[in-house]
C-alpha positions in Angstrom: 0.0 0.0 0.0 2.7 2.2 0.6 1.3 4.2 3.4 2.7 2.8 6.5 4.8 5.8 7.4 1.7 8.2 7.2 -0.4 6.0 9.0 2.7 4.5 11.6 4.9 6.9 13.1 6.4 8.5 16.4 3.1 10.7 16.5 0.2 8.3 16.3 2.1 5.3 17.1 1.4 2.2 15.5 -2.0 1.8 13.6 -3.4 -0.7 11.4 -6.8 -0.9 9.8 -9.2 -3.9 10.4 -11.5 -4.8 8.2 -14.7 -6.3 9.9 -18.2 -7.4 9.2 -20.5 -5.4 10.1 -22.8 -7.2 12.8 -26.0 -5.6 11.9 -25.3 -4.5 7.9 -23.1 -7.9 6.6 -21.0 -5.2 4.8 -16.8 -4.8 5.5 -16.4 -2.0 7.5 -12.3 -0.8 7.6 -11.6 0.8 11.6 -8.4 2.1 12.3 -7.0 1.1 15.4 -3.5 0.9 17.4 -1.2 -2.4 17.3 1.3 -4.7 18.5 2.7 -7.7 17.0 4.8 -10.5 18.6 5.3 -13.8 18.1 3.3 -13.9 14.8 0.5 -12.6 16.8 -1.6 -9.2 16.5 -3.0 -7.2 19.2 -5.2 -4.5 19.4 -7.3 -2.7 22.4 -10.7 -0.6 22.3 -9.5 1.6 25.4 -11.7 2.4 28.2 -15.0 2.2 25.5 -16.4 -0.8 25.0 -19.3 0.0 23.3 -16.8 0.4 20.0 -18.4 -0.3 16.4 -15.8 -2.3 15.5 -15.2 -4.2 18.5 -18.7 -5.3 18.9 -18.4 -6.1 15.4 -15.0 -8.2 16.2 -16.9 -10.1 18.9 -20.0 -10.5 16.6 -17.9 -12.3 13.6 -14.3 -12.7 14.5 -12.9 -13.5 11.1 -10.9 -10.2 10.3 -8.7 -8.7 7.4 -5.8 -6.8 9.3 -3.9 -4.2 7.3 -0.8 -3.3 8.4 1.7 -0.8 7.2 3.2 -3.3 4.8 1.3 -6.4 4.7 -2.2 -7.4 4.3 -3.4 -11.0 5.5 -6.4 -13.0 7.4 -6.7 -13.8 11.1 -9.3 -14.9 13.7 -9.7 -12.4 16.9 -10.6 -13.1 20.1 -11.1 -10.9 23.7 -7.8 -12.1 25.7 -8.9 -13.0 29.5 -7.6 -11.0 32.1 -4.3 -12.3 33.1 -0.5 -12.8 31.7 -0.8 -12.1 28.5 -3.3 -9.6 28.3 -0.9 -7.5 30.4 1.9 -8.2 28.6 0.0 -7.1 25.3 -1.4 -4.2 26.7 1.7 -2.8 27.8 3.0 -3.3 24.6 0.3 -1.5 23.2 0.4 1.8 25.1 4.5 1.8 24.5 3.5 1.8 20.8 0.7 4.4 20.9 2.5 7.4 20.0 1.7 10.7 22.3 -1.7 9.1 23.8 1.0 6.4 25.8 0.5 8.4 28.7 -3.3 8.4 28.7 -3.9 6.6 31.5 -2.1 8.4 33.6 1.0 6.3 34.2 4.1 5.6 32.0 3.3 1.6 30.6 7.7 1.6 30.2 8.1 1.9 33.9 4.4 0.8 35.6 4.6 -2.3 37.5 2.5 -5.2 36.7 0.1 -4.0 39.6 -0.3 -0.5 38.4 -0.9 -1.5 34.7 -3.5 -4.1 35.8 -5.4 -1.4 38.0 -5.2 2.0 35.8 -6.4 -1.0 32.7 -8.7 -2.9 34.1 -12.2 -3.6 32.4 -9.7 -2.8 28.8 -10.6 -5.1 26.1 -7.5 -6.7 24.4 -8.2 -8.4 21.1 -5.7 -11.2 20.0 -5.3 -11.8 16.0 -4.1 -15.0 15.3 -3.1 -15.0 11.5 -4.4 -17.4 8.8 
C-alpha cells in the first residue's frame, strides 16, 4: 500500500486498519486502530470504550482482514482473558501508541504489573491470530 509511514509513526504510534463485518449490515467496515505484534500474533485494544463499532463487530464475527503498514493478511480475533498475556500485550500496546501512551495516567515503560493491571482494568484486548 505504501502508506505505513503516514499511517505508523512517532506521532500516532502504531495503527493498522481492520477490516470487519458489520454485525448488523453484513458489509466490511475498515476501523483504524493501534497495534502490536509479537510472536506472529496481532493485538489490538478498544480503550476504556467498550461499546466500539468495531469491537462489537469483532466479537459478533471474529474473522478479520488486518492491514498493516506493509502487509495485508487474514486472522481470527478473540477478547484475551484478564491475566498474563493480556498485560503483557497491553503494555505493549500503550509503549507503541504514539503521544496518547501516557493516557492513563501512568508511563506503561516503567508501571509495574500492579499499576498496569489497576489503571487498565475492564480494557478489552483483542488477539489476531493469523491465517
Amino acid at each position: 500500500m505504501g502508506l505505513g509511514r503516514f499511517i505508523s509513526n512517532p506521532l500516532t504510534g502504531n495503527i493498522m486498519v481492520l477490516g470487519i463485518l458489520g454485525r448488523k449490515t453484513g458489509k466490511i467496515r475498515y476501523a483504524p486502530v493501534s497495534f502490536a505484534r509479537q510472536d506472529g500474533i496481532v493485538y489490538c485494544y478498544q480503550g476504556r470504550e467498550t461499546r466500539g463499532q468495531w469491537y462489537l463487530n469483532i466479537l459478533a464475527h471474529p474473522r478479520v482482514e488486518v492491514i498493516l503498514p506493509r502487509e495485508r493478511f487474514s486472522g481470527l480475533a478473540e477478547q484475551l482473558p484478564d491475566g498474563p498475556e493480556r498485560l503483557k500485550a497491553l503494555r505493549v500496546l500503550l509503549q507503541g501508541s504514539g503521544l496518547s501512551r501516557s493516557m492513563y495516567g501512568f508511563d506503561p515503560v516503567e508501571a509495574s504489573d500492579q499499576k498496569l493491571e489497576e489503571k487498565t482494568r475492564g480494557i478489552p484486548v483483542i488477539r489476531i491470530g493469523l491465517k
